[in-house]
PQR file of N, CA, C, O and H, with PARSE charges and radii, in Angstrom:
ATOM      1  N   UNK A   1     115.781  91.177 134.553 -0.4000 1.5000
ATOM      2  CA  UNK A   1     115.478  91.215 133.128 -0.0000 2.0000
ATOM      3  C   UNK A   1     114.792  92.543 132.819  0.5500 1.7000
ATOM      4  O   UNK A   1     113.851  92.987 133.476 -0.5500 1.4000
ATOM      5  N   UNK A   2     115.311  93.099 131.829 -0.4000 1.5000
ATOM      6  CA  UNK A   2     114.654  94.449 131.428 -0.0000 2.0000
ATOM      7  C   UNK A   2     113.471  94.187 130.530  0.5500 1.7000
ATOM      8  O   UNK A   2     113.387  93.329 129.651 -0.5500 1.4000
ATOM      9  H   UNK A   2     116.075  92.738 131.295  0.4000 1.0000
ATOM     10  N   UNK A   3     112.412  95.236 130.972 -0.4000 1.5000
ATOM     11  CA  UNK A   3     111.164  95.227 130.041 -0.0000 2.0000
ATOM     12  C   UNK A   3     111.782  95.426 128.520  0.5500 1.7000
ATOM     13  O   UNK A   3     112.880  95.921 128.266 -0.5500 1.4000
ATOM     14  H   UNK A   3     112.480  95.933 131.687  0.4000 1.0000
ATOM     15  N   UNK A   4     110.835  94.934 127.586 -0.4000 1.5000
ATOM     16  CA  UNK A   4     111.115  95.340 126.088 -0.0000 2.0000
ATOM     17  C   UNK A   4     110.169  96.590 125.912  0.5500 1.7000
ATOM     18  O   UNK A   4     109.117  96.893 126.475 -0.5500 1.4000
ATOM     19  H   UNK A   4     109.943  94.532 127.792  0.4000 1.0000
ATOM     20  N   UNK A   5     110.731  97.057 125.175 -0.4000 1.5000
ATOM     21  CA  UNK A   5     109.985  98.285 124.478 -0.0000 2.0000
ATOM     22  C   UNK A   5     109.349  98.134 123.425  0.5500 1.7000
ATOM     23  O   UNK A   5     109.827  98.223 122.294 -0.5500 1.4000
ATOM     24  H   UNK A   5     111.586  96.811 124.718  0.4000 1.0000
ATOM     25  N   UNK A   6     107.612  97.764 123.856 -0.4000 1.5000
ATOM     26  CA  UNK A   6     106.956  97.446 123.326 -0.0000 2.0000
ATOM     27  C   UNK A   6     105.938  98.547 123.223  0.5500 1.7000
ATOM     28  O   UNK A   6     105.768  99.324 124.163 -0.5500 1.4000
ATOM     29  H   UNK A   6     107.223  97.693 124.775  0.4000 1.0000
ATOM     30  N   UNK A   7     105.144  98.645 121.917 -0.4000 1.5000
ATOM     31  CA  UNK A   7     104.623  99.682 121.546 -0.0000 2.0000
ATOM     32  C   UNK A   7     102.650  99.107 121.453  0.5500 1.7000
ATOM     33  O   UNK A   7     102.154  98.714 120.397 -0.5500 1.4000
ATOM     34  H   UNK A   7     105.282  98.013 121.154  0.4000 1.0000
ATOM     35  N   UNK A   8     101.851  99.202 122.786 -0.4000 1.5000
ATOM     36  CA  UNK A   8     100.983  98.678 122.844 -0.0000 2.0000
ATOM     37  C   UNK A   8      99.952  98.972 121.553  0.5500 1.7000
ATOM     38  O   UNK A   8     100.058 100.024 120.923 -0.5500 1.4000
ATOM     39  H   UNK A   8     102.253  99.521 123.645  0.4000 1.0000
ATOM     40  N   UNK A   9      99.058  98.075 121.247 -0.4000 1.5000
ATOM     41  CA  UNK A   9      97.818  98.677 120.065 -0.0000 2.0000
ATOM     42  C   UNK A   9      96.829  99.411 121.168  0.5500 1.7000
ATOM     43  O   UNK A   9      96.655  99.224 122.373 -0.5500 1.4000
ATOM     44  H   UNK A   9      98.972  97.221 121.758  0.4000 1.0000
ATOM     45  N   UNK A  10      96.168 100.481 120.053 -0.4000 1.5000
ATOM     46  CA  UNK A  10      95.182 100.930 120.931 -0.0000 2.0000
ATOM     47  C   UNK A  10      93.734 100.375 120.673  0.5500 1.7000
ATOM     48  O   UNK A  10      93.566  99.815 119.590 -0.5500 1.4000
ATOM     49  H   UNK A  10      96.310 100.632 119.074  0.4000 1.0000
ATOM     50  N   UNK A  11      92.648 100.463 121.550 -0.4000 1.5000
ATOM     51  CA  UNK A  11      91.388  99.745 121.156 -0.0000 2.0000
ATOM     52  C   UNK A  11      91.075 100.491 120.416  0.5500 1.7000
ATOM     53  O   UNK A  11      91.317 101.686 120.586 -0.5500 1.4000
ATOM     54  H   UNK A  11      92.784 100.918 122.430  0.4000 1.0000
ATOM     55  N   UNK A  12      90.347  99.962 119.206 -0.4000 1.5000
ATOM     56  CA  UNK A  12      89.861 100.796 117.821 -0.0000 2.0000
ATOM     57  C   UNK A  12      88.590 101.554 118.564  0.5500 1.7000
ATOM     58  O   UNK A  12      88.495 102.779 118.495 -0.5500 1.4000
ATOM     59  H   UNK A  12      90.150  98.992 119.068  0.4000 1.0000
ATOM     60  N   UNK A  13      87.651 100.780 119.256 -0.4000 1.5000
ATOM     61  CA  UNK A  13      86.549 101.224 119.989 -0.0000 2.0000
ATOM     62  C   UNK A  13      86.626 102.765 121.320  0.5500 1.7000
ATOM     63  O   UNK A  13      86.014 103.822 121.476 -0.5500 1.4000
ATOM     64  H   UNK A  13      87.728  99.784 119.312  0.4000 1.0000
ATOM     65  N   UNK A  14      87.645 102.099 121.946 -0.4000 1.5000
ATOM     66  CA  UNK A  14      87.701 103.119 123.257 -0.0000 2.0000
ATOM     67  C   UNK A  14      89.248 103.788 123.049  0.5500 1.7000
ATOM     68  O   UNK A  14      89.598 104.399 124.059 -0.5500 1.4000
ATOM     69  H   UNK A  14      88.142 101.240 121.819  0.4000 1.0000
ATOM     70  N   UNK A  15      90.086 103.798 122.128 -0.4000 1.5000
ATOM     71  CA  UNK A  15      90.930 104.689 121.759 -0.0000 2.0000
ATOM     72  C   UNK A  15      92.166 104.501 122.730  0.5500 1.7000
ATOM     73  O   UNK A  15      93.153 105.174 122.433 -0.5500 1.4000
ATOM     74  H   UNK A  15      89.801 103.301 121.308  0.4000 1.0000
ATOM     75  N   UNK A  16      92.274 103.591 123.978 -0.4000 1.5000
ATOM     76  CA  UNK A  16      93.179 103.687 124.620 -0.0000 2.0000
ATOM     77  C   UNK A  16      94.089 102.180 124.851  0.5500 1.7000
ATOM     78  O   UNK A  16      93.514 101.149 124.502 -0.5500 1.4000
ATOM     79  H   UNK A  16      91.472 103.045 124.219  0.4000 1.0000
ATOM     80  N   UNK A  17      95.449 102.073 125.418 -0.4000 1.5000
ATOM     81  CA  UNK A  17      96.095 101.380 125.063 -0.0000 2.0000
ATOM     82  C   UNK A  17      95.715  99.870 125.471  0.5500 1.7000
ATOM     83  O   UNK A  17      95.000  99.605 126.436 -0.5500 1.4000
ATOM     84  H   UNK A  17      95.916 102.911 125.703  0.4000 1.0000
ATOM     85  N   UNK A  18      96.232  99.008 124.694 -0.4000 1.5000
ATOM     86  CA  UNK A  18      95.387  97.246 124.862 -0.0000 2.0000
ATOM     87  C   UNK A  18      96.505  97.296 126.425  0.5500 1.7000
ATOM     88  O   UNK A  18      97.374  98.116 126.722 -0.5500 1.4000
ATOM     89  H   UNK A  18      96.813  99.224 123.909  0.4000 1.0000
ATOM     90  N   UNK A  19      95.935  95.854 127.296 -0.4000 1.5000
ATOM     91  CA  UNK A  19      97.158  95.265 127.942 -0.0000 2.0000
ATOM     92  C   UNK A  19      97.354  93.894 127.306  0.5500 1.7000
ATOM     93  O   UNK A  19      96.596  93.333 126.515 -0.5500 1.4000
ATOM     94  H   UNK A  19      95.229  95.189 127.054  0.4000 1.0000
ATOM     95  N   UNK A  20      98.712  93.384 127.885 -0.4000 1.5000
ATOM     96  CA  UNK A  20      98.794  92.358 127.347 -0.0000 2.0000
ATOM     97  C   UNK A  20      97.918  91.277 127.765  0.5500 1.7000
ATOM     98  O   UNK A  20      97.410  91.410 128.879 -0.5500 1.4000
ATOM     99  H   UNK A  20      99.328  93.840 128.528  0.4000 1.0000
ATOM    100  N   UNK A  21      97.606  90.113 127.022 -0.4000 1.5000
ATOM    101  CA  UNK A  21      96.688  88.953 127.540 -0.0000 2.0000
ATOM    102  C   UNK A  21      97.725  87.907 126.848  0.5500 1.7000
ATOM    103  O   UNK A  21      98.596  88.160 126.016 -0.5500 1.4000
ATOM    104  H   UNK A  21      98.018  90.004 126.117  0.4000 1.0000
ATOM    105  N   UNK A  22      97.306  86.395 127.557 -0.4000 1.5000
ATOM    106  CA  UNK A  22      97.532  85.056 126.502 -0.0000 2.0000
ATOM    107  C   UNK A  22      96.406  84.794 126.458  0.5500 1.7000
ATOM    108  O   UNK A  22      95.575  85.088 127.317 -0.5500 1.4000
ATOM    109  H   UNK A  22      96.598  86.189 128.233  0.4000 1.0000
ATOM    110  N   UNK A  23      96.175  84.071 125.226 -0.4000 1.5000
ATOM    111  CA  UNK A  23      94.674  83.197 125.247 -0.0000 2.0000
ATOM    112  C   UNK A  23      95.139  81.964 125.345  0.5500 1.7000
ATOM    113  O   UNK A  23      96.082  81.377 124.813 -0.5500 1.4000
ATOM    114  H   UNK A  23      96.850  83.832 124.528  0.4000 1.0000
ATOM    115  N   UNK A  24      94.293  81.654 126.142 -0.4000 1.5000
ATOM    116  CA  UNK A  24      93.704  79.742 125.778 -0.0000 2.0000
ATOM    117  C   UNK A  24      92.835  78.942 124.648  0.5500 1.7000
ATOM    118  O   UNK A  24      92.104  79.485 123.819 -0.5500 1.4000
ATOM    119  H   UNK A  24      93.527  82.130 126.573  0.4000 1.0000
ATOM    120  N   UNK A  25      93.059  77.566 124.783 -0.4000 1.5000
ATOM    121  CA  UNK A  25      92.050  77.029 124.055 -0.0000 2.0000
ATOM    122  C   UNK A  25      90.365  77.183 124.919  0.5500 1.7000
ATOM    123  O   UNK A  25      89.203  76.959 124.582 -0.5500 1.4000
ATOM    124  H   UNK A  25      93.652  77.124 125.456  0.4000 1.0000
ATOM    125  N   UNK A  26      90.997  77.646 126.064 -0.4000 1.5000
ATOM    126  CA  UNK A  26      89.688  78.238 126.646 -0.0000 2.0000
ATOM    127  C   UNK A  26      88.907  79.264 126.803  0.5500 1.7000
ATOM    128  O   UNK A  26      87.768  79.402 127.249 -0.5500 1.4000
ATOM    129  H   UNK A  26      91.942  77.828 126.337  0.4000 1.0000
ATOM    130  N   UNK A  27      90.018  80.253 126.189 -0.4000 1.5000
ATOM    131  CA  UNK A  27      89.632  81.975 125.809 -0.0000 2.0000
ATOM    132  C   UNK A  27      89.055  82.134 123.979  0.5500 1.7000
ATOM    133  O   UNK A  27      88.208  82.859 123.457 -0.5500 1.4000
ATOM    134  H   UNK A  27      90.943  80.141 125.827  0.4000 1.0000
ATOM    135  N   UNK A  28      89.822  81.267 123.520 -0.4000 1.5000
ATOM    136  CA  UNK A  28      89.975  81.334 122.083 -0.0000 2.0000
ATOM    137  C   UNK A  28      90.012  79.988 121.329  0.5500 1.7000
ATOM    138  O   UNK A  28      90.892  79.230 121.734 -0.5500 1.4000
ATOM    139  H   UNK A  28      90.510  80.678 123.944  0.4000 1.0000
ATOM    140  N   UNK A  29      89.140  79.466 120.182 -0.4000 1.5000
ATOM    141  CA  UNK A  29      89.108  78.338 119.704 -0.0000 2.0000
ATOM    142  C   UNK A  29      89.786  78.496 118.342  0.5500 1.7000
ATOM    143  O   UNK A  29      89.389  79.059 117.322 -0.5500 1.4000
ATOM    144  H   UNK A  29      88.424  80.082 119.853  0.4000 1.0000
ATOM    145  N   UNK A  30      90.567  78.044 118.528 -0.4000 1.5000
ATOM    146  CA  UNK A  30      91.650  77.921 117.839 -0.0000 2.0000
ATOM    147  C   UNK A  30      92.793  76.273 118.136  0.5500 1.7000
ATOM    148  O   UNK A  30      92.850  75.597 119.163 -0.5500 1.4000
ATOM    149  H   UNK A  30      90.890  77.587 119.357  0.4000 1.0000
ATOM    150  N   UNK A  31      93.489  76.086 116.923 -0.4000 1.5000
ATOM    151  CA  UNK A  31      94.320  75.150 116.709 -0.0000 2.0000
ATOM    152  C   UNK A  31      95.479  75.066 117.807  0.5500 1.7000
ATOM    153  O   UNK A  31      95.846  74.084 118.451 -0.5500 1.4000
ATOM    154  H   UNK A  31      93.442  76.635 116.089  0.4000 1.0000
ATOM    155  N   UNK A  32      95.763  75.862 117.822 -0.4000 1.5000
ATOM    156  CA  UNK A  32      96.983  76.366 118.644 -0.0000 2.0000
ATOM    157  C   UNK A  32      96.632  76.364 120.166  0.5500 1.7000
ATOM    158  O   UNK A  32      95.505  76.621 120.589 -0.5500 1.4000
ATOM    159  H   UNK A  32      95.465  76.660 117.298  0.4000 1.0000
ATOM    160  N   UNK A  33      97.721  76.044 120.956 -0.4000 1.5000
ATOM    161  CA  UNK A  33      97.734  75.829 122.487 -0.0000 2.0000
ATOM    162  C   UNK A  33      97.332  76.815 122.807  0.5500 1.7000
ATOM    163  O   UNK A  33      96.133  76.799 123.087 -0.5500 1.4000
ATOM    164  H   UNK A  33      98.636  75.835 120.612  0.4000 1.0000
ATOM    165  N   UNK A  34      97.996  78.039 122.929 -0.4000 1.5000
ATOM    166  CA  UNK A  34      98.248  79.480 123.630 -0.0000 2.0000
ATOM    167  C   UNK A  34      98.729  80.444 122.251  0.5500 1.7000
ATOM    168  O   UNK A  34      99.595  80.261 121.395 -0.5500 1.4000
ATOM    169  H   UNK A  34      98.970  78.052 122.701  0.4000 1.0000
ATOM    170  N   UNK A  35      97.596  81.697 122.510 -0.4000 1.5000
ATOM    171  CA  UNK A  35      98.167  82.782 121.220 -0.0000 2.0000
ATOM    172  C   UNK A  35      98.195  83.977 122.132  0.5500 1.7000
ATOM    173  O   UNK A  35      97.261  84.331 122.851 -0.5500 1.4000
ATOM    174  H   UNK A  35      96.892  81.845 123.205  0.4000 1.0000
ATOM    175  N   UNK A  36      99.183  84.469 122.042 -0.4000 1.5000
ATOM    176  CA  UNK A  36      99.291  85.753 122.702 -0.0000 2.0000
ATOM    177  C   UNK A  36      99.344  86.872 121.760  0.5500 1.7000
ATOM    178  O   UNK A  36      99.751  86.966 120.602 -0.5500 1.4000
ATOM    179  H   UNK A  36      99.942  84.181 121.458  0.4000 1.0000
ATOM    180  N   UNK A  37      98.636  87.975 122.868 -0.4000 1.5000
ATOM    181  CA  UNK A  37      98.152  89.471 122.670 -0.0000 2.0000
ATOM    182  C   UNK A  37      97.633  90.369 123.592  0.5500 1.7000
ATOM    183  O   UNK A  37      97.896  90.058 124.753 -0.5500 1.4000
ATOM    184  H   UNK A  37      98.305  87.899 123.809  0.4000 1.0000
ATOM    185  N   UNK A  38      96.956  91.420 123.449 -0.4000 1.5000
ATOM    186  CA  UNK A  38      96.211  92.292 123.838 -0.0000 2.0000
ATOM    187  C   UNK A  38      94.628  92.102 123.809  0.5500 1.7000
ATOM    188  O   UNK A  38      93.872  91.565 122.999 -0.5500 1.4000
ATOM    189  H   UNK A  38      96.742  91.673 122.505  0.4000 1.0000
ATOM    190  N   UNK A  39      94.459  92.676 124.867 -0.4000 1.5000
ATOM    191  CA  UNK A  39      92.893  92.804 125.415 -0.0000 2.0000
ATOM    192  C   UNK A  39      92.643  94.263 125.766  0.5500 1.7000
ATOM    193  O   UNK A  39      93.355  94.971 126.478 -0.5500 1.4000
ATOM    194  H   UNK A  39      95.073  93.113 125.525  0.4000 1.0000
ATOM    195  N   UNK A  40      91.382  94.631 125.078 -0.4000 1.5000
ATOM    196  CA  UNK A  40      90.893  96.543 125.967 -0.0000 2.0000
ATOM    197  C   UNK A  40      91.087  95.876 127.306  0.5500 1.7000
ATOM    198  O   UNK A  40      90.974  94.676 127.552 -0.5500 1.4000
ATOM    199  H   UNK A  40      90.804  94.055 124.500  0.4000 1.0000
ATOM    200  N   UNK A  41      91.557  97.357 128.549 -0.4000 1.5000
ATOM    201  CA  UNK A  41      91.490  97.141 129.578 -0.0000 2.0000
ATOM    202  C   UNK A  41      89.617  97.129 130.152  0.5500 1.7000
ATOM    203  O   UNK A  41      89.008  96.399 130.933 -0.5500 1.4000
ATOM    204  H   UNK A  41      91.649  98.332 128.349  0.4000 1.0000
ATOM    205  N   UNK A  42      89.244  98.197 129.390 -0.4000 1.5000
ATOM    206  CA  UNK A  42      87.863  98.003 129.562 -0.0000 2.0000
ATOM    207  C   UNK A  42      87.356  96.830 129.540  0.5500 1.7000
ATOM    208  O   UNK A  42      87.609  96.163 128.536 -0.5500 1.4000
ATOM    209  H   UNK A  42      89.739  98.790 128.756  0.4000 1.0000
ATOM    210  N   UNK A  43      86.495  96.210 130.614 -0.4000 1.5000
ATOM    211  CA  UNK A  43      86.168  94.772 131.127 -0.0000 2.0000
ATOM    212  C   UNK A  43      84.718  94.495 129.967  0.5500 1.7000
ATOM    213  O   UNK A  43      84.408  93.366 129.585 -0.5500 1.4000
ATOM    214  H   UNK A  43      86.289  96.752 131.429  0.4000 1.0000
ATOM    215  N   UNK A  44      84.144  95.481 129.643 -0.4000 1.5000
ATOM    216  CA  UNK A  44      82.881  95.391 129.021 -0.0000 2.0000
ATOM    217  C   UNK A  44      83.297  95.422 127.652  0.5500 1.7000
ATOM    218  O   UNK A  44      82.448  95.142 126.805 -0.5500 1.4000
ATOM    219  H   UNK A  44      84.396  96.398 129.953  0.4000 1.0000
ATOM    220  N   UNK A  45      84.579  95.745 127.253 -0.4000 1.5000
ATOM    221  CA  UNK A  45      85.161  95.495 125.709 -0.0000 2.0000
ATOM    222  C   UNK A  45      85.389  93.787 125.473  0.5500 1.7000
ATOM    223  O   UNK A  45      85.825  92.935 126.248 -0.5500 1.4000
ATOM    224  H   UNK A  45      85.269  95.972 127.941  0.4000 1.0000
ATOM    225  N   UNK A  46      84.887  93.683 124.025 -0.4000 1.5000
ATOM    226  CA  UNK A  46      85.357  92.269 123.732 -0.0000 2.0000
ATOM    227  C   UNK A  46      85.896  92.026 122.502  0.5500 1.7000
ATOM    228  O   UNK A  46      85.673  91.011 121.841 -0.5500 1.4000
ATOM    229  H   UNK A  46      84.533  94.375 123.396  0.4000 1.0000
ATOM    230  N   UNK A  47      86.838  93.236 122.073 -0.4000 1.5000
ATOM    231  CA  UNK A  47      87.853  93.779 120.741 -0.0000 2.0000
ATOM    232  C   UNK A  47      89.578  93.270 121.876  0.5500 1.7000
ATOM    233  O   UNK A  47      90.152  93.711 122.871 -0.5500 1.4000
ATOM    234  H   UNK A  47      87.019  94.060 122.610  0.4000 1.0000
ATOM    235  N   UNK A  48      89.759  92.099 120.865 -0.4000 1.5000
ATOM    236  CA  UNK A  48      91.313  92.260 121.276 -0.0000 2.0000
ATOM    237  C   UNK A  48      92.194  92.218 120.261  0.5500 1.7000
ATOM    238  O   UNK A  48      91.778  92.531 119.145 -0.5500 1.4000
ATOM    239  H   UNK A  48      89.292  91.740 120.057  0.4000 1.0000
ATOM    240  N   UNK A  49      93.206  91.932 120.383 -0.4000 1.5000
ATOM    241  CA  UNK A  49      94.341  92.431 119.167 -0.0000 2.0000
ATOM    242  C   UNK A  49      95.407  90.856 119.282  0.5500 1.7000
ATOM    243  O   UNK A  49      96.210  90.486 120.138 -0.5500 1.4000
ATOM    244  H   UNK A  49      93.544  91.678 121.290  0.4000 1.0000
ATOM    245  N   UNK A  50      95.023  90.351 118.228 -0.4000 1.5000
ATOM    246  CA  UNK A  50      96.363  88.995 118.172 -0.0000 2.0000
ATOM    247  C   UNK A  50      97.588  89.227 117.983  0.5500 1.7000
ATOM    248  O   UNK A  50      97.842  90.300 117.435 -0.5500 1.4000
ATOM    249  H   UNK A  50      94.370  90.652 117.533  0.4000 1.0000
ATOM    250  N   UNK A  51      98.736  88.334 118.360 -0.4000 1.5000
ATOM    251  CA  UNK A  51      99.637  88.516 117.455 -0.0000 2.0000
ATOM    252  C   UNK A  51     100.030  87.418 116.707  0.5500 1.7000
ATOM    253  O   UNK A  51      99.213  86.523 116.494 -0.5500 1.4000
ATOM    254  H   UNK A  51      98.529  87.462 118.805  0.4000 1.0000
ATOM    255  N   UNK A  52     101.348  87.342 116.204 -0.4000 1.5000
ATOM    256  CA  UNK A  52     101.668  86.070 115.004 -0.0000 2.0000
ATOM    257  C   UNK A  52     100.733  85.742 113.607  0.5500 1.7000
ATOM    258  O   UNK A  52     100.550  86.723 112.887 -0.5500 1.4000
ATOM    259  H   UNK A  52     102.012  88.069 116.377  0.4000 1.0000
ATOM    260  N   UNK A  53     100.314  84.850 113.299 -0.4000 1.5000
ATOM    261  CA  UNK A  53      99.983  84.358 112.383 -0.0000 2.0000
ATOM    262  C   UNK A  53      98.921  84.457 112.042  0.5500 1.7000
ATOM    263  O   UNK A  53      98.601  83.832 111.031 -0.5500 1.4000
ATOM    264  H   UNK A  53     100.462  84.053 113.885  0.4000 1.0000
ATOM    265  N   UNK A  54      97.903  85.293 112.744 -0.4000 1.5000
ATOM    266  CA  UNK A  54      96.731  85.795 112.903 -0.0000 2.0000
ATOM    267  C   UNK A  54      96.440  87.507 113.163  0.5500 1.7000
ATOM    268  O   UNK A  54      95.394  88.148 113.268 -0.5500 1.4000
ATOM    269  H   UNK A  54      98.164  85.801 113.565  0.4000 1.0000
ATOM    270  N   UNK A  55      97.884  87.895 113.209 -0.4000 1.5000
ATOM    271  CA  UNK A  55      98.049  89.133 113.489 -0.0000 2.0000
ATOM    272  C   UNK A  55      96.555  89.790 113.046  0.5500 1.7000
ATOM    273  O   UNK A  55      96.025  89.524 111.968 -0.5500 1.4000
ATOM    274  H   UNK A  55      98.734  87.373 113.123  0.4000 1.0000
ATOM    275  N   UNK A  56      95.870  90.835 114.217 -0.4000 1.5000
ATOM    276  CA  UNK A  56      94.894  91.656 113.896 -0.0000 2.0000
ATOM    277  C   UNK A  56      94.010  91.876 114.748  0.5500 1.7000
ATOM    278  O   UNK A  56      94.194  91.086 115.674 -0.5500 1.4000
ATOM    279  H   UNK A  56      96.301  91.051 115.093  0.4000 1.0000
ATOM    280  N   UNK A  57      92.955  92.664 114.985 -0.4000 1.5000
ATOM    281  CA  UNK A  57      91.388  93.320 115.891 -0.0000 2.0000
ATOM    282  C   UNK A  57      90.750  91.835 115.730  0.5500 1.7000
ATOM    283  O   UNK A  57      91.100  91.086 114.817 -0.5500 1.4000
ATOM    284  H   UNK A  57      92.806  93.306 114.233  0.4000 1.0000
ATOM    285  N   UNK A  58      89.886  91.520 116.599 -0.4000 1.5000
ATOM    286  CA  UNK A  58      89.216  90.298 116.645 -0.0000 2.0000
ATOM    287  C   UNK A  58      88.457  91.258 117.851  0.5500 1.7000
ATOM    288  O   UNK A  58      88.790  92.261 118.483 -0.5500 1.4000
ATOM    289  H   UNK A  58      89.602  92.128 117.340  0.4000 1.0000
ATOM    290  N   UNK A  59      87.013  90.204 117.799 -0.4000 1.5000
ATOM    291  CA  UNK A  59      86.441  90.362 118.598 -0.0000 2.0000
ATOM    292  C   UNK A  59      85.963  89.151 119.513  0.5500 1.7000
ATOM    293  O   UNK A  59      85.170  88.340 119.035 -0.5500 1.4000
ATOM    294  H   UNK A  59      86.742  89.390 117.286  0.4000 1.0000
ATOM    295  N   UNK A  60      86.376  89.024 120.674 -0.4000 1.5000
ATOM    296  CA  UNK A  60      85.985  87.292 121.261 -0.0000 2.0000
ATOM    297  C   UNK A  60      84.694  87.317 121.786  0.5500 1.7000
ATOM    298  O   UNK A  60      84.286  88.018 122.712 -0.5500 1.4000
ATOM    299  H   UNK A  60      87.020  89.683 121.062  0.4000 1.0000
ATOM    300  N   UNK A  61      83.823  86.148 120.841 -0.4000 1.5000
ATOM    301  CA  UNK A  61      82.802  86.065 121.197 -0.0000 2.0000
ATOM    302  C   UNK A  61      82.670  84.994 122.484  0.5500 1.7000
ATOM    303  O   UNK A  61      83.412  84.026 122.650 -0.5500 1.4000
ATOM    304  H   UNK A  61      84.155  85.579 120.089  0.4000 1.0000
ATOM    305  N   UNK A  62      81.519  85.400 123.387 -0.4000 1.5000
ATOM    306  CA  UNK A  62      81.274  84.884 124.395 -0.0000 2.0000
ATOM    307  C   UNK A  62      81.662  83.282 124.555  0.5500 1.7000
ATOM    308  O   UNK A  62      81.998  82.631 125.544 -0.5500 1.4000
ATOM    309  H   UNK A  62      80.916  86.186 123.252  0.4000 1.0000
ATOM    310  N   UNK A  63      81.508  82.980 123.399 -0.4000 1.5000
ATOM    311  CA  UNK A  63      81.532  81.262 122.672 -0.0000 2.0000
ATOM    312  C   UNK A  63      83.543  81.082 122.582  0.5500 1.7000
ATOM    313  O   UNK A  63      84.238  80.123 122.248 -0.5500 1.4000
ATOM    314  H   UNK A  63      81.235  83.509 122.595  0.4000 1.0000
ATOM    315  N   UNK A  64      83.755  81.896 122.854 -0.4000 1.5000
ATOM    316  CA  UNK A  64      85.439  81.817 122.646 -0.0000 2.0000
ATOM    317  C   UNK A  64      86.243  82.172 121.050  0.5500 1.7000
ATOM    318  O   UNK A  64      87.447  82.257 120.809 -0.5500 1.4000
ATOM    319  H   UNK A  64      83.191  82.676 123.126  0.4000 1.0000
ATOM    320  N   UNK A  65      85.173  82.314 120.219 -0.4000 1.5000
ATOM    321  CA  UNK A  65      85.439  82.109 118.894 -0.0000 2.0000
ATOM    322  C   UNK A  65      85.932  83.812 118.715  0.5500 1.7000
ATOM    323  O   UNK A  65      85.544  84.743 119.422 -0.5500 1.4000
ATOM    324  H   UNK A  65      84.195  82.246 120.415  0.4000 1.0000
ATOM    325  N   UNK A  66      86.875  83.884 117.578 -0.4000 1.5000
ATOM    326  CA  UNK A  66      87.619  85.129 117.304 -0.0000 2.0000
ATOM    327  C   UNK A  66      86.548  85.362 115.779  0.5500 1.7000
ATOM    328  O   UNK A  66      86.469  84.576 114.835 -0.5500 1.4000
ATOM    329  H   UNK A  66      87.190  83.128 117.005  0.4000 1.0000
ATOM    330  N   UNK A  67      86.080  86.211 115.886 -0.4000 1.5000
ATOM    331  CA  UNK A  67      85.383  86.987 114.767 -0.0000 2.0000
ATOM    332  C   UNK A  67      86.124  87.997 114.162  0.5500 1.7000
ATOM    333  O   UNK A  67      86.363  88.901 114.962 -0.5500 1.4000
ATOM    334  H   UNK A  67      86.144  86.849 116.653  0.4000 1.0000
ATOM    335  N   UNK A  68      86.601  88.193 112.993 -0.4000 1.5000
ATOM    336  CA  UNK A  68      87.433  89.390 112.556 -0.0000 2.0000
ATOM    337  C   UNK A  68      86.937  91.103 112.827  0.5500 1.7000
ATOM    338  O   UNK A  68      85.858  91.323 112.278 -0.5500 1.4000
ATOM    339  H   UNK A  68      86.407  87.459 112.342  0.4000 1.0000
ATOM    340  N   UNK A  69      87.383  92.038 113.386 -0.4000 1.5000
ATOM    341  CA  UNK A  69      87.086  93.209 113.896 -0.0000 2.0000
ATOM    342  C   UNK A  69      86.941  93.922 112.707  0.5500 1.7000
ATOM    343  O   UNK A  69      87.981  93.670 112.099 -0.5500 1.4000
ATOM    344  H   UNK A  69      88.260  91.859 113.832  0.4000 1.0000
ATOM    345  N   UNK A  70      86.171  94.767 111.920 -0.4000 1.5000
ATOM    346  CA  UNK A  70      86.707  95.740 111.170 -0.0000 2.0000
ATOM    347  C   UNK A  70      86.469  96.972 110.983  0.5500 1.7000
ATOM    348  O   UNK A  70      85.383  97.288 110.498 -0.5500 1.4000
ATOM    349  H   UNK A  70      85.326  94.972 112.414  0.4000 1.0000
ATOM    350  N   UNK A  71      87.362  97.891 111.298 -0.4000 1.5000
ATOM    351  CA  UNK A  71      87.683  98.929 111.551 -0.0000 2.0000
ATOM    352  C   UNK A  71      87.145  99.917 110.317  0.5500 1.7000
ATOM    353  O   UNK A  71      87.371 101.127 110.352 -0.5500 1.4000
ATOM    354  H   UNK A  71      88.244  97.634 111.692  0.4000 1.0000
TER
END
């Protein structure tokens, strides 16, 4: 299977490219099973990038909860 050509977000904070992540209802409290996106690779960053229906910068608080990022 060939990779897609996907065009990563960059962290608004550290300027360089997200990797991909899924969240959980254990990463992220939310309705939904699993939301996938991006995470800074930086381990001490806690700015990630959703996608779908929530599309956007969030910041995951320690508590799992997505706080809106703004840039």
């Amino acid at each position: 299977m060939a990779l897609q050509d996907i065009e990563y977000p960059a962290c608004p904070e550290h300027e360089i490219s997200m990797v991909p992540h899924t969240f959980d209802t254990r990463d992220a409290s939310l309705l939904q099973g699993t939301v996938e996106g991006f995470r800074c690779p930086n381990l001490d960053c806690s700015i990630v990038y959703v996608e779908g229906t929530l599309r956007g910068f969030y910041t995951l608080e320690p508590s799992g909860h997505l706080t809106p990022y703004h840039i």
